[in-house]
C-alpha positions in Angstrom: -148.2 -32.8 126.0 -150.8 -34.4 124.0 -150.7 -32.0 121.0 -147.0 -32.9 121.0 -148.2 -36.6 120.2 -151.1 -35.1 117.7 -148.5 -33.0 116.4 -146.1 -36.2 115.8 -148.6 -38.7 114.6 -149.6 -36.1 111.6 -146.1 -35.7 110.7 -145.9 -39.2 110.6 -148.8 -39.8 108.5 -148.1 -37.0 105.9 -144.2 -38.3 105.9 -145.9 -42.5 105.0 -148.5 -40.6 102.4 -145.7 -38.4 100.7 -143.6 -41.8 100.7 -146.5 -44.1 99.2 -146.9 -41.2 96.3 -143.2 -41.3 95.5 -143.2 -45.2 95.7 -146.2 -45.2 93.2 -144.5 -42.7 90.8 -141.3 -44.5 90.8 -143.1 -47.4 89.9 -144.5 -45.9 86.9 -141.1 -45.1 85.7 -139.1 -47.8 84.1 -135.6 -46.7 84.0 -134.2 -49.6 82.8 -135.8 -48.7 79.2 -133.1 -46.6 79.0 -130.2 -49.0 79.5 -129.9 -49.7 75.9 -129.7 -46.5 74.4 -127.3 -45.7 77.3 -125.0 -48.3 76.0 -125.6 -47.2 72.7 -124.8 -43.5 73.3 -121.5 -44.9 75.0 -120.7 -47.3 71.7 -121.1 -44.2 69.3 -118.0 -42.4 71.6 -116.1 -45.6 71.6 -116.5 -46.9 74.5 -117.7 -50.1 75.6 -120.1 -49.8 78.4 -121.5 -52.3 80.2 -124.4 -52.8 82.9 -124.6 -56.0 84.5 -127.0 -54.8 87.2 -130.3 -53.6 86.6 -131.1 -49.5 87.0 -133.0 -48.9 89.8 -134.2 -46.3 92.3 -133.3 -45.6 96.2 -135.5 -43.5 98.2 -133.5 -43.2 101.4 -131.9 -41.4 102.5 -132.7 -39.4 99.2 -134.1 -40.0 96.0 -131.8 -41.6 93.5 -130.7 -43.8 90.6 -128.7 -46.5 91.1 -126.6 -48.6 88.8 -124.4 -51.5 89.9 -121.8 -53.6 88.2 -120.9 -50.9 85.6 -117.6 -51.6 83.6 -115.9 -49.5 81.0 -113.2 -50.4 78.5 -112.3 -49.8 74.8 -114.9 -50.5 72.2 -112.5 -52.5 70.4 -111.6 -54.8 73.7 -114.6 -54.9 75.5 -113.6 -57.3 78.1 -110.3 -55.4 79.4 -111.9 -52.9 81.2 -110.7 -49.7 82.4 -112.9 -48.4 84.7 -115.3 -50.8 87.1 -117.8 -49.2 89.8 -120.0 -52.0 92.1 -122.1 -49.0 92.2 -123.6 -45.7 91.3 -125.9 -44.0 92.2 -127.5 -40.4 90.8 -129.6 -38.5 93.4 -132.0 -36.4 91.4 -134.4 -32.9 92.0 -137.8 -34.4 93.7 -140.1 -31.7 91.7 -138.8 -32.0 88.3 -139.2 -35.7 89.3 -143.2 -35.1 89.7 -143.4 -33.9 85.8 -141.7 -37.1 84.9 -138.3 -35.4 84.5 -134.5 -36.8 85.6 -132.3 -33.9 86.8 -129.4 -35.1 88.9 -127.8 -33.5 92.1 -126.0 -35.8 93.6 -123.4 -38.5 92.4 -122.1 -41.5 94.6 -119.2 -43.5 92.8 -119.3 -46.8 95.4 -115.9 -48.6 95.3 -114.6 -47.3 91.7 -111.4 -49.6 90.4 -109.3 -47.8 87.3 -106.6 -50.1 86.0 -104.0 -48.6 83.9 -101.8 -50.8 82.3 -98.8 -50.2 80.3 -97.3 -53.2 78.0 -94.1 -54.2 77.4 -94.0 -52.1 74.3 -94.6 -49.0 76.4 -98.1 -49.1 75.0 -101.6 -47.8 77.6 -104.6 -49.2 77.6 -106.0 -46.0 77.9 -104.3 -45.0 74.5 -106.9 -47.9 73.5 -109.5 -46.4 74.8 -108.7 -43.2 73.1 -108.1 -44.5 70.0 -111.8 -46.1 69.5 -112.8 -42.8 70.8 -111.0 -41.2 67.9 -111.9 -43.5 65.3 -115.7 -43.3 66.4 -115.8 -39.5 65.7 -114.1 -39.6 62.4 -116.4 -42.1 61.4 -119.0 -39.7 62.9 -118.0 -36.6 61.0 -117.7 -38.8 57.4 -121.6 -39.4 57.6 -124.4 -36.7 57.1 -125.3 -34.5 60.2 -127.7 -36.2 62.5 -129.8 -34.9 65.4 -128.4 -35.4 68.3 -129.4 -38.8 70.0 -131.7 -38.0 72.9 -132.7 -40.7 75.6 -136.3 -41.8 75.0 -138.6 -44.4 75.5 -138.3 -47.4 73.1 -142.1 -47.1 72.9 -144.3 -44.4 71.5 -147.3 -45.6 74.2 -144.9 -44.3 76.8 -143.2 -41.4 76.1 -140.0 -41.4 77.7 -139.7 -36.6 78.4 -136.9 -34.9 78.2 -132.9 -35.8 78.7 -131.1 -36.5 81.9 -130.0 -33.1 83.7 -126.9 -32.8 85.3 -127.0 -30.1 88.2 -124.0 -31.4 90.1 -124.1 -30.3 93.9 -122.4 -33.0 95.5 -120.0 -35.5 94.5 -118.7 -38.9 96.6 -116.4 -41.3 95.9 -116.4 -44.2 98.9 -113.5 -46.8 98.7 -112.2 -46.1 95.2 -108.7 -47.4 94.1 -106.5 -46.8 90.7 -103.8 -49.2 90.0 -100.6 -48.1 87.7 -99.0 -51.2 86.3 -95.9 -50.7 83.9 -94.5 -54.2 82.1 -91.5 -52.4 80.7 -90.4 -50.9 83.7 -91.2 -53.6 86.2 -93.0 -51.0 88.1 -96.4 -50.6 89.8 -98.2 -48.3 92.2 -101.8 -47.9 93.6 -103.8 -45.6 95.0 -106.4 -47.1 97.3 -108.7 -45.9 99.8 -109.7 -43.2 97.7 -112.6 -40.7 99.3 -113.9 -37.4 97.9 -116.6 -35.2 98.9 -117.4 -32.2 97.0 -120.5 -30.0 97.4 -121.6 -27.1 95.4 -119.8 -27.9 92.5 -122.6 -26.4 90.5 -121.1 -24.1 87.2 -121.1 -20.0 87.9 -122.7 -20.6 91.6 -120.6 -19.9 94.3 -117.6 -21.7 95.2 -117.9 -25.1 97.0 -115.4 -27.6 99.2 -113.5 -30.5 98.0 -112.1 -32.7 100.1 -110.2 -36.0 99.3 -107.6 -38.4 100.9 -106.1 -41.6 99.7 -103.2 -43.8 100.1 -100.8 -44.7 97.6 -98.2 -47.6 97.8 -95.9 -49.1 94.8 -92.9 -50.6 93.9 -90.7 -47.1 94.6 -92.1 -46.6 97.9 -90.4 -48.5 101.2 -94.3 -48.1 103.2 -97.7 -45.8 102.0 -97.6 -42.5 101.7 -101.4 -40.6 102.7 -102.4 -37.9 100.6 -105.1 -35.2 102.1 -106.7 -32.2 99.3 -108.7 -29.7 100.8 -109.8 -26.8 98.8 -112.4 -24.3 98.2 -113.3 -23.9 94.5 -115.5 -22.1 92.1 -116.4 -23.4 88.2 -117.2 -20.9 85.9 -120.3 -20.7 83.4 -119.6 -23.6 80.5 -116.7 -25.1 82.5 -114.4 -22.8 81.8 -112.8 -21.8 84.5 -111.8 -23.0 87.7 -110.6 -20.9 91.1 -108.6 -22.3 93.7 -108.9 -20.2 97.1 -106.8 -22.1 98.0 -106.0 -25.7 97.3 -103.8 -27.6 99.9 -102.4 -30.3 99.7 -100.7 -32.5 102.5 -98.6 -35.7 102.3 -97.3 -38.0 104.7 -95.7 -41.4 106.0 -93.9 -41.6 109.4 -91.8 -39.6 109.8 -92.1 -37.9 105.9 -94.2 -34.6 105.8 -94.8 -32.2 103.3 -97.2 -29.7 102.2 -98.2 -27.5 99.2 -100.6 -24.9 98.7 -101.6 -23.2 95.3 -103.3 -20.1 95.1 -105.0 -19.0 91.6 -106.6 -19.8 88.7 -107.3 -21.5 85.2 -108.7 -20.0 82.2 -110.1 -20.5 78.8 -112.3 -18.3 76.5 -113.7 -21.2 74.8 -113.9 -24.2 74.7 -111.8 -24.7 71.9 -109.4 -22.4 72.7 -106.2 -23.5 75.5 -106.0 -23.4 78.9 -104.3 -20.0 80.8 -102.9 -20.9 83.9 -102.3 -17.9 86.5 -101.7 -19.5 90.3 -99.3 -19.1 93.0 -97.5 -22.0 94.4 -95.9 -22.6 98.2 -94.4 -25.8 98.9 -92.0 -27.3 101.8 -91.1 -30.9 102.8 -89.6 -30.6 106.5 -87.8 -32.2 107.6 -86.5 -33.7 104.1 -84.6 -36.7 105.0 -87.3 -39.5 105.7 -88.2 -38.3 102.6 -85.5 -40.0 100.8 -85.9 -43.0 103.5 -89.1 -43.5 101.8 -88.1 -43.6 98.1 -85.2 -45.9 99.0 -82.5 -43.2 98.4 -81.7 -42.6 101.9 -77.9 -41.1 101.9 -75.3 -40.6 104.6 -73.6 -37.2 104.7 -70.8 -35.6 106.0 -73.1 -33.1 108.7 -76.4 -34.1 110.4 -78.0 -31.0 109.8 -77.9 -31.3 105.7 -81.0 -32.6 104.0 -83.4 -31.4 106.1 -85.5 -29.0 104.7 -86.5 -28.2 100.8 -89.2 -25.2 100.3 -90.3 -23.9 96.9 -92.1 -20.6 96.2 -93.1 -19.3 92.8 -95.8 -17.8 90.9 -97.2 -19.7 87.6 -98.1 -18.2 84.6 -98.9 -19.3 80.8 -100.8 -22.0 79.0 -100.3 -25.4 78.6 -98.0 -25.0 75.9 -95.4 -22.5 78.3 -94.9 -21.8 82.0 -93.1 -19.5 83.6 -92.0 -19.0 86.7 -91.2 -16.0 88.2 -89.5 -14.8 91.3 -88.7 -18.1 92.0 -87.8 -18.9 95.2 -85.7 -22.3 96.1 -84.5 -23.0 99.5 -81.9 -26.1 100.3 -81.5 -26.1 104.3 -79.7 -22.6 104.6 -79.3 -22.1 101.1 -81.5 -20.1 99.2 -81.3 -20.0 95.6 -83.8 -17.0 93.4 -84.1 -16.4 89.7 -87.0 -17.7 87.3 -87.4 -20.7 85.4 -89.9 -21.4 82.1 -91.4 -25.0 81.2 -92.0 -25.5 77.4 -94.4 -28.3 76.3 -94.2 -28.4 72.7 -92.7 -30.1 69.7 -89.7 -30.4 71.8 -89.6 -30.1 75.5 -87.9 -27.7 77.2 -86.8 -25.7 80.2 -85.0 -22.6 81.0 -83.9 -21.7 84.6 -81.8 -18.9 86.2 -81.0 -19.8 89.6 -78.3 -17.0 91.8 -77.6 -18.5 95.5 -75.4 -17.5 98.6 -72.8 -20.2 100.1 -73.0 -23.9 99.5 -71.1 -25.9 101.5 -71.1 -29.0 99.1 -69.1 -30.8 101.6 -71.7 -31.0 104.2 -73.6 -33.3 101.3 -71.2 -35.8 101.1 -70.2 -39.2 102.0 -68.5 -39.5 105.5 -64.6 -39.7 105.2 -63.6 -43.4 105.0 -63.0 -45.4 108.0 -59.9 -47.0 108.7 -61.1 -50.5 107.6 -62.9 -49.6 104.6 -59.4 -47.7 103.8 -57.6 -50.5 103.9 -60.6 -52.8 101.9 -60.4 -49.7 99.3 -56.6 -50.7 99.0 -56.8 -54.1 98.4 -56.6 -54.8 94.3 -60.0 -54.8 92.6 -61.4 -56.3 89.4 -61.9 -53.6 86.4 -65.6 -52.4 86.8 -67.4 -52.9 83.9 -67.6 -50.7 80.8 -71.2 -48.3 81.8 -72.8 -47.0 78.6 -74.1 -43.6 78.3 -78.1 -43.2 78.2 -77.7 -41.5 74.9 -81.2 -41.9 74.2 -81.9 -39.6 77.9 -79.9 -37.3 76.7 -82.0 -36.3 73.5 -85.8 -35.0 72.4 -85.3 -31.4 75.4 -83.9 -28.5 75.4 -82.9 -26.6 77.9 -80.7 -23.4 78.9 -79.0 -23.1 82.3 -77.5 -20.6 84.4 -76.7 -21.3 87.8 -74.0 -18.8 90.1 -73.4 -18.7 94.1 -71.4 -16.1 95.8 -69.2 -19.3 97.0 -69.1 -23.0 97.0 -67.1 -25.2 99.3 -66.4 -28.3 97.8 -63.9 -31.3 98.6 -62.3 -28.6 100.6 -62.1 -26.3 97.9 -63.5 -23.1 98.3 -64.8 -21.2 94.9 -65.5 -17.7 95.1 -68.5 -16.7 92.3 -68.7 -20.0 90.7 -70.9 -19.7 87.4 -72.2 -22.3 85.1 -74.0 -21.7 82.1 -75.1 -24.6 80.2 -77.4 -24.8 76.6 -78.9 -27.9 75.3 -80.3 -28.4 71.7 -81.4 -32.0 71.2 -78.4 -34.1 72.7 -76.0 -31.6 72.0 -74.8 -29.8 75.6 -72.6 -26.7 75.2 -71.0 -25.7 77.9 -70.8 -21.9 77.8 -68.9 -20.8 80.7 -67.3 -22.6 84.1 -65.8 -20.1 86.2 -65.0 -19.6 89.9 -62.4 -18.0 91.7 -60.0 -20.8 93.1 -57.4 -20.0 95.8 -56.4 -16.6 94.2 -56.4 -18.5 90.7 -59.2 -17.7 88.4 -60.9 -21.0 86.8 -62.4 -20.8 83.0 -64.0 -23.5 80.7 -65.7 -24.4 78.1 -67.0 -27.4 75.9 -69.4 -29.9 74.0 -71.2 -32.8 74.2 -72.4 -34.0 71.3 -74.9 -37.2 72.0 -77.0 -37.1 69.1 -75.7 -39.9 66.9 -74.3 -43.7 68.5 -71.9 -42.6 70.2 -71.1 -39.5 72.3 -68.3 -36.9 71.2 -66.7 -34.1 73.7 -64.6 -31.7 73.8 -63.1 -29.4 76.5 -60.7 -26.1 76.4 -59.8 -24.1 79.4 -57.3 -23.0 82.2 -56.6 -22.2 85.2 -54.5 -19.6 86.2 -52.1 -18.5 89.8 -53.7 -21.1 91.0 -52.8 -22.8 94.2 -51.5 -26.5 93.1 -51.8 -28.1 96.3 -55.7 -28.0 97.0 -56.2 -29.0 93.3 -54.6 -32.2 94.2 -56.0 -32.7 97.6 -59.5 -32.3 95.9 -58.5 -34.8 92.6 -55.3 -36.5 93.3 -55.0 -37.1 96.7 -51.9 -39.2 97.9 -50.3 -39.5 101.4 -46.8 -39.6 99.3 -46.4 -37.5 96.6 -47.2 -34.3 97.7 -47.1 -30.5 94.9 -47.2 -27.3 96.2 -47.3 -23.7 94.6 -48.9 -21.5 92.4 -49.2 -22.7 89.2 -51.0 -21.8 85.6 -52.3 -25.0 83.7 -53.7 -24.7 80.2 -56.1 -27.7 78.6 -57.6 -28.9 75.5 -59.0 -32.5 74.7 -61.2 -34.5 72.9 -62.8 -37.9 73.3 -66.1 -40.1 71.9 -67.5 -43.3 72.7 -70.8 -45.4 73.7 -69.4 -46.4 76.8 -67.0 -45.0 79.9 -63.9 -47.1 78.6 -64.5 -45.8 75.0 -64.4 -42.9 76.8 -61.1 -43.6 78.5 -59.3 -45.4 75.7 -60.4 -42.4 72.8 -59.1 -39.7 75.6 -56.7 -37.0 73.6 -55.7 -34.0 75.1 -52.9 -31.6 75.6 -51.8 -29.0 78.9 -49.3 -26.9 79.2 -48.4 -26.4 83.1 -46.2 -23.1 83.9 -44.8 -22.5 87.7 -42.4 -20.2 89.4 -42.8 -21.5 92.9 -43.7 -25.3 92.5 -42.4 -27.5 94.8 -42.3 -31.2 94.9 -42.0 -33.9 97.7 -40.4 -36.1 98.6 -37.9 -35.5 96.0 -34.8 -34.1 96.5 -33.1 -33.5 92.8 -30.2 -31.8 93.7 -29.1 -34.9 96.0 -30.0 -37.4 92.8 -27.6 -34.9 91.2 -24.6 -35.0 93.8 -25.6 -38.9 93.8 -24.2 -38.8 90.0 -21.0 -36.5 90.7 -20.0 -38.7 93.2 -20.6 -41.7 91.4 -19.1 -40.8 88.1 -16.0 -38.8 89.7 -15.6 -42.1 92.6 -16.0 -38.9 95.2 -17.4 -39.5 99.2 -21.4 -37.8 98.6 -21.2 -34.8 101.1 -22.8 -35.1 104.4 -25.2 -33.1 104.9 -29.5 -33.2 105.8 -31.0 -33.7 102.3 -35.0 -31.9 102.8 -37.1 -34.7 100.8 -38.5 -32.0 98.8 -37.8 -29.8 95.4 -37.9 -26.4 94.5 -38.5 -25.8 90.9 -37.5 -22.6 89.3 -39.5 -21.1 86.4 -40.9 -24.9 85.5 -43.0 -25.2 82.1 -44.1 -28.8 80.9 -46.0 -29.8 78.0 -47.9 -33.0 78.8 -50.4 -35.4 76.1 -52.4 -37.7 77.7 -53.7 -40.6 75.8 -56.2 -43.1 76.8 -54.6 -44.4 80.2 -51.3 -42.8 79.6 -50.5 -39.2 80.7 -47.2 -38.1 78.8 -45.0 -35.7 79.6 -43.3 -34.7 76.7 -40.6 -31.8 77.9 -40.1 -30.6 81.6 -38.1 -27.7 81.6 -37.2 -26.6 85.0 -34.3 -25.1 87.1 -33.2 -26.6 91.1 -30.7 -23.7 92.2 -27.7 -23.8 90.1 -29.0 -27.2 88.5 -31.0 -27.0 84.8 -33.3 -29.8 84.5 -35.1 -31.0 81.4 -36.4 -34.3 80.6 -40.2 -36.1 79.7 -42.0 -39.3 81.1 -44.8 -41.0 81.4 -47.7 -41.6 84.3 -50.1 -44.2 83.7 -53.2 -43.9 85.2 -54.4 -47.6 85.0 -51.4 -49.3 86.4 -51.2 -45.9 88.7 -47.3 -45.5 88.5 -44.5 -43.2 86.7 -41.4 -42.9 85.0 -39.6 -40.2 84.1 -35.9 -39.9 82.2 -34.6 -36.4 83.6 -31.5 -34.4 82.9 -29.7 -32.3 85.1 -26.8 -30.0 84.0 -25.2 -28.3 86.9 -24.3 -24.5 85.9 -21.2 -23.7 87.9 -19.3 -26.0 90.0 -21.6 -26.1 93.1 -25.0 -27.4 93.1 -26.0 -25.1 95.6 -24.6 -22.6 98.6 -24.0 -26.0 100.8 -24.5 -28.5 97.7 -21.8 -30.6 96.3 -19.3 -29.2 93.9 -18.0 -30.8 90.9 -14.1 -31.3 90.1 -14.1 -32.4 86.5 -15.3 -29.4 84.8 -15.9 -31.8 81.5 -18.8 -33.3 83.9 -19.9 -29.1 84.1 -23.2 -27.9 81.9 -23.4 -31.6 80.6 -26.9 -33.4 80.9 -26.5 -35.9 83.6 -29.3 -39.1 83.6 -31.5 -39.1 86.8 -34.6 -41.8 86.4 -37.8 -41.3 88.9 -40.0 -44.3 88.8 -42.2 -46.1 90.7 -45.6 -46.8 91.8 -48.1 -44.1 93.3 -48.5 -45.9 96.4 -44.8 -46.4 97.1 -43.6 -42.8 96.1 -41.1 -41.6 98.3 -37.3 -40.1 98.6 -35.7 -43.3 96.5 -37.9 -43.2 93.8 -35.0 -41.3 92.3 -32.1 -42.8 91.6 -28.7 -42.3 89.0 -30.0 -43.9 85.5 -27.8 -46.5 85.2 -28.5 -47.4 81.7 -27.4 -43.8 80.1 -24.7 -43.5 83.3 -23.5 -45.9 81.8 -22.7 -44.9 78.3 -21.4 -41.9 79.7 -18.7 -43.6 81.7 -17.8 -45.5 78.6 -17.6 -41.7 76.7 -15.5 -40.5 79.1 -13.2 -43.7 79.2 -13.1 -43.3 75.4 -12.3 -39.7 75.8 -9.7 -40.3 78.4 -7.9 -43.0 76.0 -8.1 -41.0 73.4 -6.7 -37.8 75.3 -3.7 -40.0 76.4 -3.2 -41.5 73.1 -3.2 -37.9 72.0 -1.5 -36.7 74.5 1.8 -39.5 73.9 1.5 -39.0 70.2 2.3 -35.6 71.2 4.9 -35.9 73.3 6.6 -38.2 70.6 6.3 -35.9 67.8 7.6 -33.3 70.2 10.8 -35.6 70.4 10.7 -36.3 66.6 11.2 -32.3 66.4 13.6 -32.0 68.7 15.6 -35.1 67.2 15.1 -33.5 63.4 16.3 -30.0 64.8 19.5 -31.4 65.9 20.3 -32.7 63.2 20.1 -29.7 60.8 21.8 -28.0 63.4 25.2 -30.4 62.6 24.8 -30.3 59.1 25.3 -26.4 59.2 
């Protein structure tokens, strides 16, 4: 064993002599002579850089420089720094080292703090920084062409060699953090415990690992979220290209998980020419709820099993000026959605997506029916919410064109066979191309505009809906336990509004629909016995016993209603209950949520119906009589309609005024009968 320890020792005694020899030549280089040109080099980009420490070397456990207290900031603001690192250090190539020349390897970024700060004027500090950097290089190209400035000695005894080298084979970052802080937003968000470590990273050799995790925390976020990259990557010659095989990228917190991996690469034949961007992107967060837990946009819904898994899957091409996506590939739980999409990034932003999907069940996303005691809350009278105005401003500076279909949405518990949207926007103005879905054996089509370009929004909407069942429309938009339609119906629209606000909105409301039915029925009004209610009360007859159904069948019904602002108004109802013609208009108002409608029934024959009542008078026969429905939405039922006593009666006191007049005419008459008679007499004795 005792050439192990000969063996040993001389190791030991070349390893203290090779030490002694790089001691004594990093002694002979003074590295802090070039702290001021570096500083200087730094000033001529516009950036203020600052060494508090001095530059010195490490020898274990390699051979480096190292730089502590370095701060960067603005040229301009030199003591709002952007960038601080407590220290740096540069590992560099041993034998260039022996000639007296610095190529680095190696780069350690100890505890590196970035603050970005936006002010209350939505201004960065980084703009600041990019600004002197700007304005240094303008200046720059107004003076006559200099050499390049090169880092030598400040002495000509000691000649200072050639440049710093950069050979970059491994990076690390130890304990970094980057703080966001917005002023006009209110928001901030950090991301701290930031490591990477990335070998090989060396241009046109072969690719190298990156590796990186940090946490991020902020003002959005109910607890931190930890982000892990791993990837394998290759840099091409000049920095021109880079090759992900692949990147991954994992996120979590609690319960939260998600992951992404992109497959590809990006592209330029120059330096000065733009990026080309050709990857392929896999994404899934599962399950998706904790998800919005974390964001503070946690939702209740109407199933348990909605919200819990979103996956993306697309490939990416174009530059930085234009993406597209193809085969695109979104999936919501069950749902999948394909089609393509494109992302524009110039003058004006913009985005195009095509998006065809199976069956949604929309319902399954919603709120969980009421219970009884937030029913009865819901009931109770409320103040006026406050006008909300439109983001008008969010609405301009994109385009965008839309076209979304499914082979069948459920929604409020109204199925839609091949709904379609198709939507265009140019600047804050939204055209809405097409709406249509099948809907109960109806067919639904729309159209309209938005305009939001100027200070206040204007819209308009034209459309219809045609055979289309009655009832589910107003289960799904006017629900009430009272009033209850039924039938197949055809409605008809067209309206205009414009305002800066909802109740601008509201109050400017104009539009127009004509409704047309052959099978509607109403409930719980019964017409025909608000008609016999009139016979027997203008005739002083006994109303016929018999079990009134609190319900009305409409024959061959067409209305033509205006709403304005509040006020729906329903200017004609024409309309036939069995033998009984019915025309009349009203009004429902939507704020004060009640009706009132002035209606006219004429009975044609002298029975209302087979078992109706039947009319004596035949003067009271094919002559309008009043009928008045009014009352609140909420207290709706079978005596909401009632004789009108108001116009019943002027009619009594026209048929009071016809009966006088009839006997008045009637004993004139019968007296100038008599006058004849009495004349004829007497030119019979004269003869």
């Amino acid at each position: 064993m005792a050439w192990i320890k000969r063996t040993f020792a001389a190791l030991l005694i070349i390893f203290l002599l090779l030490a002694g020899a790089a001691a004594w030549l990093l002694a002979g280089i003074d590295i802090n002579r070039y702290k001021p040109q570096l500083e200087q080099l730094a000033a001529k980009q516009g950036i203020a850089l600052r060494l508090d420490g001095d530059i010195g070397w490490q020898i274990w456990p390699s051979i480096a420089l190292k730089l502590e207290g370095v701060t960067l900031a603005p040229l301009p603001q030199p003591d709002q720094p952007l960038v601080r690192v407590k220290k740096v250090a540069v590992g560099v190539a041993l034998l260039p080292l022996l000639q007296k020349r610095v190529e680095a390897e190696e780069i350690l970024l100890m505890a590196p703090q970035v603050d970005l700060i936006v002010d209350q004027q939505g201004r960065g500090n980084w703009e600041l920084l990019a600004e002197a950097m700007e304005a240094q290089r303008e200046q720059q190209a107004q003076q006559p062409p200099q050499q390049p400035p090169k880092l030598a000695a400040p002495t000509e005894a000691e000649p200072a060699g050639e440049p710093l080298k950069v050979a970059l084979e491994k990076l690390r970052v130890e304990d970094g953090r980057i703080t966001y802080r917005d002023a006009s937003a209110g928001s901030e968000y950090q991301l701290s415990r930031l490591s990477v470590s990335a070998d090989n990273l060396v241009a046109g050799g072969k690719p190298g690992q990156l590796r990186a995790t940090a946490e991020i925390s902020g003002s959005a976020l109910q607890q931190p979220l930890s982000l892990t990259i791993d990837s394998t990557l290759a840099l091409d010659e000049a920095l021109n290209g880079l090759r992900l095989q692949p990147l991954e990228l994992t996120a979590s917190s609690g319960a939260a998980a998600a992951k992404a991996q992109l497959r590809g690469s990006l592209h330029r034949p120059a330096a000065d020419q733009p990026w080309q961007i050709q990857l392929s992107l896999n994404a899934e967060a599962q399950p998706l709820r904790p998800w919005l837990a974390l964001t503070g946009s946690e939702i209740s819904t109407q199933s348990g099993s909605a919200l819990q898994k979103l996956a993306l899957e697309t490939s990416i091409e174009g530059s930085e000026s234009q993406l597209d996506l193809t085969t695109l590939q979104l999936q919501l739980d069950d749902t999948v959605f394909t089609g393509s999409a494109q992302l524009r990034n110039g003058d004006m932003p913009g985005i195009d997506l095509t998006l065809r999907g199976g069956e949604l069940v929309l319902d399954d996303y919603l709120p969980p029916a009421a219970t009884d005691t937030e029913t009865e809350t819901a009931a109770e009278p409320l103040a006026a919410a406050p006008p909300t105005p439109l983001p008008l401003t969010s609405l301009r500076g994109f385009n965008a064109n839309l076209a979304l279909s499914l082979e069948r949405l459920q929604a409020v518990d109204i199925v839609m066979d091949s709904p379609e949207l198709r939507l265009t926007v140019d600047n804050g103005l939204f055209q809405l191309q097409r709406l249509s879905a099948g809907l109960y054996g109806g067919q639904l089509n729309t159209n309209g505009q938005l305009n939001a370009r100027g200070q206040s929004a204007e819209a308009s909407v034209t459309g219809g809906l045609a055979d289309v069942e009655i009832a589910r429309v107003q289960d799904a938009l006017f629900p009430s336990e009272k009033v209850q339609v039924s039938g197949k119906s055809s409605i008809t629209w067209s309206g205009q509004t414009s305002g800066a606000d909802t109740a601008e909105l509201q109050k400017n409301l104009r539009a127009a629909l004509q409704l047309s039915s052959q099978q509607l029925s109403l409930a719980p009004f019964n017409l025909e016995k608000g008609m016999c209610q009139l016979v027997s009360f203008v005739e002083k007859t006994t109303l016929p016993a018999r079990q009134w159904q609190n319900r009305t069948n409409l024959q061959d019904l067409r209305a033509n209603i205006l709403v304005d602002g509040d006020e729906v108004i329903v200017q004609e109802v024409l309309a036939g209950v069995e033998n009984i013609a019915l025309t009349g208009d009203g009004v429902i108002n939507l704020a004060k949520q009640d009706f009132d409608f002035a209606l006219d029934l004429a009975l044609v024959g002298e029975k209302t119906s087979a078992d109706g009542c039947s009319v004596q008078n035949s003067r009271w026969r094919n002559r309008p009589l009043p009928l008045r429905c009014k009352d609140g939405f909420a207290d709706a039922g079978a005596g909401s309609c009632k004789p009108d006593s108001r116009r019943i009666d002027d009619l009594i006191r026209d048929e009071l005024r016809y009966k006088a007049q009839k006997k008045y005419d009637d004993k004139v008459k019968e007296k100038v009968e008599d006058l004849k008679d009495k004349f004829k007499g007497l030119f019979n004795r004269g003869n």
